[in-house]
N, C-alpha and C positions, 0 to 999 in steps of 0.2 A: 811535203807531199811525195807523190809516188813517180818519180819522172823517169820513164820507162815507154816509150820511146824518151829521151832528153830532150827533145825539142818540143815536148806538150805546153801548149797554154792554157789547158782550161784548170787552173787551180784550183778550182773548189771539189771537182773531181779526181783531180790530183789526191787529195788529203783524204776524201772518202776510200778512194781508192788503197791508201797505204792501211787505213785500219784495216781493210779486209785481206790486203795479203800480210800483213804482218798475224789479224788471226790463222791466215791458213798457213805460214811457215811454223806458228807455234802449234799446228796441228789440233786447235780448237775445232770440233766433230760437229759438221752440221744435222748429224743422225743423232749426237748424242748431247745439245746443245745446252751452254752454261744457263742455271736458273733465277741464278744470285749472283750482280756482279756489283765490283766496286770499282769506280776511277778514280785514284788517286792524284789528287791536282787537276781537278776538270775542268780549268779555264770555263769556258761558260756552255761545256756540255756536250761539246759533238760527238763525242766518242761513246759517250755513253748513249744519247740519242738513238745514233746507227746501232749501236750494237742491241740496244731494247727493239729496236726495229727488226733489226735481222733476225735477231733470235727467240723473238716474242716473249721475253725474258726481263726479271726487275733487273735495275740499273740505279746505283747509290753514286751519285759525285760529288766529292769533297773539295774544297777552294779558301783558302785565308781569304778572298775576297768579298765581301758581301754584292759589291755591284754583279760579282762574275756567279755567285749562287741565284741572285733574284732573275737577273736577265735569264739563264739556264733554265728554272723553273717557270718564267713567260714562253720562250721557245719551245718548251715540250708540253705548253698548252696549247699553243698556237697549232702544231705540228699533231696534236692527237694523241700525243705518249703519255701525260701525266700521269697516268694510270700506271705506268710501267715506269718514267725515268725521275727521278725528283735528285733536288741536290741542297747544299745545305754548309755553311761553315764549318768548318773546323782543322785541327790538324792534322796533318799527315804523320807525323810519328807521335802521336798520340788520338790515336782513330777512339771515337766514339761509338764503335762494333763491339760486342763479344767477341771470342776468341772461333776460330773454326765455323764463322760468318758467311765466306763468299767460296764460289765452287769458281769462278775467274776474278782473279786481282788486279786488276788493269793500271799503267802509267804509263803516260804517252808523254814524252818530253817534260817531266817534271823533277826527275833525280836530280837535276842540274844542278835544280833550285833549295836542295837538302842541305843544310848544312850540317848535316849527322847524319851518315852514308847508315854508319852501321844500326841506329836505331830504326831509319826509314826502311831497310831492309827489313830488319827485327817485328816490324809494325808491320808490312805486306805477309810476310810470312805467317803471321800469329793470326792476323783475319781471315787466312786461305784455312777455308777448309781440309782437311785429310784427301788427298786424289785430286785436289784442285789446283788448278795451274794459276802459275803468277807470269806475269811479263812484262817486263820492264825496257821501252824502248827512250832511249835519254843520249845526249851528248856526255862524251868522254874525251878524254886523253888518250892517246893511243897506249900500249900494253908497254911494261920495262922490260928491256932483252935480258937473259941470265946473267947476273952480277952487278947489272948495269944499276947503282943504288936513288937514281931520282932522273927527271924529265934535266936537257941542258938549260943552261941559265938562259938562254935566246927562247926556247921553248918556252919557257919557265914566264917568260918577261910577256909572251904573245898571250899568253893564258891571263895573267894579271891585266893586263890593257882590254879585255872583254869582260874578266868579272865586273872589274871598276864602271864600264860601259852597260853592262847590261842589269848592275845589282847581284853578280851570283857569289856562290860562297867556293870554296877552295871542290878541284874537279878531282874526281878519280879515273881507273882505268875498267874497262869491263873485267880484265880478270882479276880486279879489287872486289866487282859486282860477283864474280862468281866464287870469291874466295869466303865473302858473307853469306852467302848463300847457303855455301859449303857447309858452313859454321851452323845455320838455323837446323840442319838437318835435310837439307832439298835433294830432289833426286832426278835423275833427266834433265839435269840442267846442258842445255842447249845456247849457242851464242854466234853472232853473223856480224859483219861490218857492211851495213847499208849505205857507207859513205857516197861511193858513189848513185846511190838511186836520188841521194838527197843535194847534191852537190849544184848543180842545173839549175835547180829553183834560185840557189844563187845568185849564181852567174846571171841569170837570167833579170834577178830585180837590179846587180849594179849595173848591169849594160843598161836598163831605160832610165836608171837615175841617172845616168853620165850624158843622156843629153842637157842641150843650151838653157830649154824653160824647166826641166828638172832640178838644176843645179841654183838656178835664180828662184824658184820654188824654195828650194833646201834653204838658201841663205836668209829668204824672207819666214821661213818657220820658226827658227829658235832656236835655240841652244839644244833642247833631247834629242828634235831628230837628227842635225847635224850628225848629234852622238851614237845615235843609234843608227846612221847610214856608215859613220866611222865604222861601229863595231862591226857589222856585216862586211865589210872589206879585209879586218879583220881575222872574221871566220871565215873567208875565204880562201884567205892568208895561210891559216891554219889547216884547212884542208889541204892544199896546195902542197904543203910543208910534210905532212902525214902527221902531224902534231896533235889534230881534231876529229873524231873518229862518231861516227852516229850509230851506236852501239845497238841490238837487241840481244835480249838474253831471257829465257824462260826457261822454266822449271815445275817442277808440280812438289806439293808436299806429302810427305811419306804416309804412308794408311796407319793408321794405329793397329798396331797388333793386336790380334783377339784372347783375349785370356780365353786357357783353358777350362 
């Protein structure tokens, strides 16, 4: 979410909140508003929702998970959108689009989860339309310093101990994200470190998990969440560290030149 003031509690607008300034830092035109969008990894839809909402515009979400496409497609009946947001299985580096598909490419926290940076790049870029912007806001590594040839072994060991905790595949850096991007041919490629707007929400869930019935909670749950309150002390860790970076990066794809 969006924690700007850092002491907000209302979470749900929190999260509403971050899609809309991350649309207006990628400079998406509410005069000139996207007609075709894709979310790539849409958990079960909200980004797509809001933005078929805001922009009275289709909305396509993609999800490896059946539970997270059907529940998605219940919510945006419920909610009035069907008409505008539907979602559906499949993969992310290998999109079930044509080519030159969406006028916005949307991923909200889902690069994480790629375990082939450079195809899933390759995949965003190839459904954006010609003039259509892609944005890709995801968990990274912080950047390498010149000559500097890998993350340190300590770094290296905090990254491993949350893939293992959360299921992810091997992380990159945003300007790994902009060096592919490079590669596809992108132009305007734009890129910020929102660490700290995201940082707070943190902080924020282990301080109420660190009380007395919080922790006898945790111990009578089980083994996942154990592991998944682990990991988030973790990313904590890792922020703290400057090791964990909450990257955005956008870009638009080049117009195709007009034959003469």
């Amino acid at each position: 979410g969006y924690y700007i003031p850092e002491d907000r509690t209302d979470h749900v607008q929190a999260q509403i909140d971050l899609i809309d300034e991350v649309l207006k830092w990628a400079e998406v035109d509410d005069k000139n508003p996207p007609k075709n969008v894709v979310d790539v990894g849409c958990g079960i839809g909200g980004s797509s929702r809001h933005i078929a909402k805001k922009y009275d515009c289709k909305a396509q979400g993609i999800t490896l998970s059946p539970y997270q496409a059907n529940r998605g497609n219940e919510l945006a009946k419920e909610q009035g959108v069907s008409d505008k947001a539907s979602f559906q299985v499949a993969d992310a580096l290998n999109m079930p689009f044509d080519d030159s598909s969406f006028d916005l490419v949307w991923s909200l926290e889902s690069g994480e989860h790629m375990p082939d940076k450079t195809k899933f790049v390759n995949e965003l870029m190839r459904v954006a339309a010609p003039g259509g912007r892609v944005i890709i806001v995801t968990w990274c590594h912080r950047d390498l310093e010149l000559g500097e040839p890998s993350l340190s072994k300590k770094e290296e060991k905090i990254l491993a101990k949350i893939n293992r905790a959360y299921y992810l595949p091997k992380w990159c850096s945003v300007d790994d994200y902009c060096k592919l991007l490079e590669k596809e041919g992108a132009v305007d490629i734009k890129r910020e470190d929102w660490s700290y707007i995201i940082a707070p929400f943190w902080k924020a869930v282990i301080k109420s998990s660190l009380n007395l019935k919080s922790v006898v909670g945790l111990l009578k749950s089980g083994f996942s969440t154990i592991r998944g309150a682990y990991a988030m002390l973790l990313m904590l860790k890792g922020f703290d560290d400057g090791v964990i970076k909450f990257g955005l990066i956008t870009c638009t794809k080049k117009m195709e030149k007009k034959e003469e």
